[in-house]
C-alpha positions as CSV (number, residue, x, y, z in Angstrom):
1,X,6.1,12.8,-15.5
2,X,9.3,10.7,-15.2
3,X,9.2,11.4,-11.3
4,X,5.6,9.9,-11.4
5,X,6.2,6.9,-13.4
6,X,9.5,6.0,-11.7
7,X,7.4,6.2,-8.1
8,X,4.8,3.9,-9.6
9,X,7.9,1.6,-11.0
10,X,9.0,1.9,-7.4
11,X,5.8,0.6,-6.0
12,X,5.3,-2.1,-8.1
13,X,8.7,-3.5,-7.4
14,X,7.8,-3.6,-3.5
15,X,4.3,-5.1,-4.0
16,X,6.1,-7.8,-5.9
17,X,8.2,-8.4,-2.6
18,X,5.3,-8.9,-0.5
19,X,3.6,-11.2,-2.9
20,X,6.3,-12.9,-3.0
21,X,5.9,-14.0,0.5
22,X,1.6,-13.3,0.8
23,X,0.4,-16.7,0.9
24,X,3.1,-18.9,2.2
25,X,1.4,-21.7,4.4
26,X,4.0,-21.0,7.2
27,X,6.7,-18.6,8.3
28,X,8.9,-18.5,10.8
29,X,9.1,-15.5,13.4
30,X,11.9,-13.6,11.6
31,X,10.5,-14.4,8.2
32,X,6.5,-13.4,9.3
33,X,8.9,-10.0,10.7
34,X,10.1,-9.9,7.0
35,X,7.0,-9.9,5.4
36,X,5.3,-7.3,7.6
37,X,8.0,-5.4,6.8
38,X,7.3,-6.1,3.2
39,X,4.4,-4.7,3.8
40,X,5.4,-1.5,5.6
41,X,7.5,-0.3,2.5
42,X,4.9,-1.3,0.0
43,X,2.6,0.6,2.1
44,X,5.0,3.6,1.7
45,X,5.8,3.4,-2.0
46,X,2.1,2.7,-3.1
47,X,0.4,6.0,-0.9
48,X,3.7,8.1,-2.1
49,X,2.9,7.2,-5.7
50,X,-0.8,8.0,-5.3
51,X,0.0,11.5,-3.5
52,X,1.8,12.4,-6.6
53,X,-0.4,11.1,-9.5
54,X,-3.1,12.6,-7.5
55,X,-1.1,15.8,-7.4
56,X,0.2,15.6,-11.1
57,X,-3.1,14.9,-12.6
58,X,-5.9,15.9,-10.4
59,X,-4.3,19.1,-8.8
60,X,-5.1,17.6,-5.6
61,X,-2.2,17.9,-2.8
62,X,-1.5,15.4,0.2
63,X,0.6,15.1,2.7
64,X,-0.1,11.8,4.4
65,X,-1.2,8.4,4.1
66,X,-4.4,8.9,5.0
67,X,-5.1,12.0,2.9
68,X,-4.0,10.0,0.2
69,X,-6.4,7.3,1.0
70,X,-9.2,10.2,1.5
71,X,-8.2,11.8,-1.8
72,X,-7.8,8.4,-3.9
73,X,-11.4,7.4,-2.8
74,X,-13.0,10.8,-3.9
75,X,-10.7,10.9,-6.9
76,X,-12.5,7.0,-7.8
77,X,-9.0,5.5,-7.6
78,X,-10.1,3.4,-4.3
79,X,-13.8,2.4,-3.4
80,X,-15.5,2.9,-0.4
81,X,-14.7,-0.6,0.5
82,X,-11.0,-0.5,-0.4
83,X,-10.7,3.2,1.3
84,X,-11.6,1.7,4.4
85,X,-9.3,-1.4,4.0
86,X,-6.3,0.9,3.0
87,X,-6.7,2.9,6.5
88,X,-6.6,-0.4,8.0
89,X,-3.4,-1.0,6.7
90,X,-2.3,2.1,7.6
91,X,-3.1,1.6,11.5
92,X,-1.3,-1.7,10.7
93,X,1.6,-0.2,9.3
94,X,1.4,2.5,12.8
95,X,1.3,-0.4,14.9
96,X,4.3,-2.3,13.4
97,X,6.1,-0.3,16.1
98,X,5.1,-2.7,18.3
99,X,6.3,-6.0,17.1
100,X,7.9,-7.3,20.1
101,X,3.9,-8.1,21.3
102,X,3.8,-11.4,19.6
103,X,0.3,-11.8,19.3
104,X,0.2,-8.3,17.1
105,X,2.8,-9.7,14.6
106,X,0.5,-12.5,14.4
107,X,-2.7,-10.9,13.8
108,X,-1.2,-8.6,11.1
109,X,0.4,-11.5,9.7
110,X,-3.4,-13.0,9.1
111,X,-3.9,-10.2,7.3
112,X,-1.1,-9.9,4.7
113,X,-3.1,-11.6,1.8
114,X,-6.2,-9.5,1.9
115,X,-3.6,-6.2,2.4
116,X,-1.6,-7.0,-0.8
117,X,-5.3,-7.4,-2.5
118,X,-6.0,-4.1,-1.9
119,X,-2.8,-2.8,-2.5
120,X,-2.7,-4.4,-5.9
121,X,-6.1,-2.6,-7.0
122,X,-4.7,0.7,-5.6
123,X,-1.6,0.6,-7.9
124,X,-3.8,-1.3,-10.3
125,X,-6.0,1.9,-10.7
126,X,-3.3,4.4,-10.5
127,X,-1.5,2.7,-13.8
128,X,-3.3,3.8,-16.6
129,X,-4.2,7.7,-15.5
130,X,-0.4,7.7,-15.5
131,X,0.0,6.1,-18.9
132,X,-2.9,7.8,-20.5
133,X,-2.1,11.3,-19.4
134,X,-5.4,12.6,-17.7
């Protein structure tokens, strides 16, 4: 339980990182590369902390982002709209690789705010089956 909690502690602190940046009217280059790499942790911690609260209290084991995704949408921990949103930000996070194309840092750039929505209501929903203990 202490592993569980400390991963959802985890992914809270990096959402707060991207939010921190999610909305600024203007970034430079290095600092839009900052914030979609804000995004690539968060990404990480938030899916890593769903794979294991899904494992902990549902029984239900994953091995990768989009299983998690898959698994969080049948377990009611992501709708059908936010399912699909979160496997977008997985291909983003898959195409981060490929950050020297300027017009792809850009484009995922646009789409910070709307990805740390939807990240927020993933860790948002995985809270309180942590804390109530179902």
């Amino acid at each position: 339980m202490a592993r569980l909690e400390e991963r959802l502690a985890d992914a809270e602190s990096a959402l707060a990182t991207l939010d921190e940046v999610v909305g600024r009217v203007s970034l430079s280059t290095v600092e839009r590369d900052g914030a979609i790499l804000r995004l690539v942790y968060t990404f990480e911690a938030v899916w890593k902390a769903a794979a294991l609260m899904l494992e902990v209290k549902e029984g239900i084991a994953v091995g990768s982002p989009k299983g998690a995704i898959r698994a969080s949408r049948r377990a009611r921990l992501l709708g059908d709209a936010d399912a699909e949103d979160a496997v977008r930000i997985a291909d983003d996070r898959d195409l981060t690789v490929h950050m020297y194309k300027q017009d792809l840092g850009e484009a995922i750039a646009e789409r910070l705010a709307g990805h740390a929505a939807v990240l927020r209501r993933w860790l948002d929903a995985l809270q309180p089956r942590a804390a109530d203990g179902t």
